[in-house]
C-alpha positions in Angstrom: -27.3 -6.8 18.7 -26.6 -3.7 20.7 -26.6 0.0 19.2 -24.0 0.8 17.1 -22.1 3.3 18.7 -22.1 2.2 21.8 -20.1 -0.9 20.3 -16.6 -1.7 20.5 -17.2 -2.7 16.6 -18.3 0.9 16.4 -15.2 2.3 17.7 -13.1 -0.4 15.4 -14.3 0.7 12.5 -13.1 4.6 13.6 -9.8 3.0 14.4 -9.4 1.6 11.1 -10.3 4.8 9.7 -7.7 6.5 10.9 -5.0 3.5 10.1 -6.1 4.0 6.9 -6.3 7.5 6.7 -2.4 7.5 8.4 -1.5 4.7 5.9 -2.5 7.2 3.1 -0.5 9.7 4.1 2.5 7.5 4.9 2.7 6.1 1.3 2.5 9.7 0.0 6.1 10.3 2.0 7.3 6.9 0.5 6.1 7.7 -2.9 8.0 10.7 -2.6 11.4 9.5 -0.8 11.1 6.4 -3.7 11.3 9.3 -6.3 14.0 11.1 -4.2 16.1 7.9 -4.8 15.1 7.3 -8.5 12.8 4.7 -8.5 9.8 5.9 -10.1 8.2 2.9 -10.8 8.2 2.0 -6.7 7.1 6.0 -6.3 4.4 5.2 -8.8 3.4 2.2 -6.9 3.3 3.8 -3.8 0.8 6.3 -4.4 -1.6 3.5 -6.0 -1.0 1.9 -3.3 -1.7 5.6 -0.8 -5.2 5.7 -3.4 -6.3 2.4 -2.0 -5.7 2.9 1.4 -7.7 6.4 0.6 -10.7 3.8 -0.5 -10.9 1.5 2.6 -10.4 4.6 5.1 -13.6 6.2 3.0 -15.6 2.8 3.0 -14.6 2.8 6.6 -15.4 6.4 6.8 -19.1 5.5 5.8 -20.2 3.5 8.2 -21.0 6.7 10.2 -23.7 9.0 9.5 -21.9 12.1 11.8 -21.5 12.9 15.2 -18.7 12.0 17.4 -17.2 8.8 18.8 -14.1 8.8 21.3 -11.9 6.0 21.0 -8.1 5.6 22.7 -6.2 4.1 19.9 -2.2 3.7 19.4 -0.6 4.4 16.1 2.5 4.0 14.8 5.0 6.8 14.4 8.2 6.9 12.5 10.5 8.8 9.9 10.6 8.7 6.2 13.9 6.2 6.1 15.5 4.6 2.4 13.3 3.7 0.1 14.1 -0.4 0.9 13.7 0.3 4.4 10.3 2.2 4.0 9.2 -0.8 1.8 9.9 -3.4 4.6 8.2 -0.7 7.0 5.2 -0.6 4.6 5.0 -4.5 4.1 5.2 -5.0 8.6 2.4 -2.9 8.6 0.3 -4.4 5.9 0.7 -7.9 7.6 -0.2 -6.8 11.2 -3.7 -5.3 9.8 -4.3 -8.5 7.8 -2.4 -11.1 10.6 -3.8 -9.5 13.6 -5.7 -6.3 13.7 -8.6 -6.2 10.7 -9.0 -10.5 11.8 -9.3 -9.9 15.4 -11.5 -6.6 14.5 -13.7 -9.3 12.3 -14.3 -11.3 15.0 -15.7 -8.9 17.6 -17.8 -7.3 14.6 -19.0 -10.6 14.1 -19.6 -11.4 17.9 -22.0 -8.0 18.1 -23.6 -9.2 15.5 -22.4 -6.5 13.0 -21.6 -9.1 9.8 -21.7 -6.3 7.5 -18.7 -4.6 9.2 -17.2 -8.4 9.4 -17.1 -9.4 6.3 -15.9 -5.3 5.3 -12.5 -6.2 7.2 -12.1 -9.3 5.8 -12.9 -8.3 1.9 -10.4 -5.3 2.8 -8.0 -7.6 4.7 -7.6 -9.7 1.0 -6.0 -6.2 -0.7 -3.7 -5.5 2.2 -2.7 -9.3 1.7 -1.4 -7.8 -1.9 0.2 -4.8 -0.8 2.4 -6.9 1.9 3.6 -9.2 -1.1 4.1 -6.7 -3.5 6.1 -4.6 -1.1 8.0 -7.4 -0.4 8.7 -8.5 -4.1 10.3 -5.0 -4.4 12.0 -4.9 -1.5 13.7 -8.3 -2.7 14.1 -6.9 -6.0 16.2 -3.8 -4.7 18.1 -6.0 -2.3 18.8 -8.3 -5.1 20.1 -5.5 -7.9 16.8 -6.6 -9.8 15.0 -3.6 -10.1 16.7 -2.5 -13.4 18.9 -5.9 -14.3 17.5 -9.6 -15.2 18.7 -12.7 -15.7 17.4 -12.8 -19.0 16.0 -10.3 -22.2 12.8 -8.4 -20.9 11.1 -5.6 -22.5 11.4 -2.8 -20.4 9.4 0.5 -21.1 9.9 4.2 -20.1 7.0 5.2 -17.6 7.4 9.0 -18.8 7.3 8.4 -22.5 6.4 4.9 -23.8 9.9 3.9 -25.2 10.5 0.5 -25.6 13.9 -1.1 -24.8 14.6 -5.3 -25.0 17.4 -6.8 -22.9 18.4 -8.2 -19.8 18.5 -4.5 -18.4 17.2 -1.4 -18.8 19.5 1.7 -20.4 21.2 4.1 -18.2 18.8 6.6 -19.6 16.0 6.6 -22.4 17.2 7.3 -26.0 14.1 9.2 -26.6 13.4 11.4 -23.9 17.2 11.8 -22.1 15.1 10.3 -18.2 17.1 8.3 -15.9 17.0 4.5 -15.5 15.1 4.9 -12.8 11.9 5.6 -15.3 12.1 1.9 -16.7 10.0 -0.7 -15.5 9.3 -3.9 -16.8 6.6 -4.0 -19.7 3.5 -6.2 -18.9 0.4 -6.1 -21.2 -2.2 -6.7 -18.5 -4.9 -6.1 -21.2 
């Protein structure tokens, strides 16, 4: 095993960094284009999604105790688009770090003989896994009409006051607190 910095896993794990730092920043201006357009739940998922790309860029961050490193990286560029577009964005980019980038990364970590750093990209690779699905299930839902319509009766709450509405769609706006249908998500007791 060589020294650390002088390693290409060494500059990888600055690379990934910054993805992730860009990443967090990115889902921040989808969070808030997804709002623009009324769909808080897909704004609210956004920035959980922004906060855990904040956590890998800081594990990532970690691995360094100061100093400098100079790397030559390319990162994507683009523009805040619809929020269906920006999901399909979101869910390219997702795949490519777990398809190609964070496995290929894994490998020369691994090769170096830095299996700490390894088996990092490939713990981190199993969220981003989840983000590409789950930015995929609401792009197909928005494509679809699903977002605020079903097939059959759901319970569908009001993420800015609790109200509780049963039926195959959610209302036009919440009887309680007046908020657009875009505030309605379906219910799930996850506890």
């Amino acid at each position: 095993m060589g020294k650390f910095r002088e390693s290409q896993t060494a500059k990888n794990l600055l690379i990934s960094y910054a993805f992730e730092s860009q990443a967090t920043t990115r889902y921040i201006f989808f969070s808030n284009k997804a709002k623009e357009d009324g769909f808080i739940q897909i704004a609210n998922i956004f920035k959980e999604v922004s906060d855990q790309e904040l956590e890998h860029a800081l594990r990532f961050f970690k691995f360094f105790n100061g100093g400098d490193l100079e790397v030559t990286a390319r990162f994507l560029t683009g523009v805040v688009k619809s929020t269906y577009e920006n999901l399909i964005a979101a869910a390219d980019l997702e795949k490519h770090v777990h398809t190609e980038l964070y496995p290929g990364f894994a490998k020369m970590g691994r090769e170096e003989g830095f299996n700490r750093a390894a088996d990092f990209w490939d713990a981190i690779s199993v969220a981003e896994v989840q983000h590409e699905k789950t930015f995929l299930a609401l792009a197909d839902n928005l494509e679809t009409g699903r977002i605020f319509k079903r097939s059959k009766d759901r319970v569908w709450r009001c993420s800015n006051c609790g109200y509780i509405h049963k039926g195959a769609g959610a209302p036009e706006k919440c009887p309680a607190c007046v908020r657009p249908i875009g505030y309605f998500e379906i219910f799930s007791e996850a506890w």
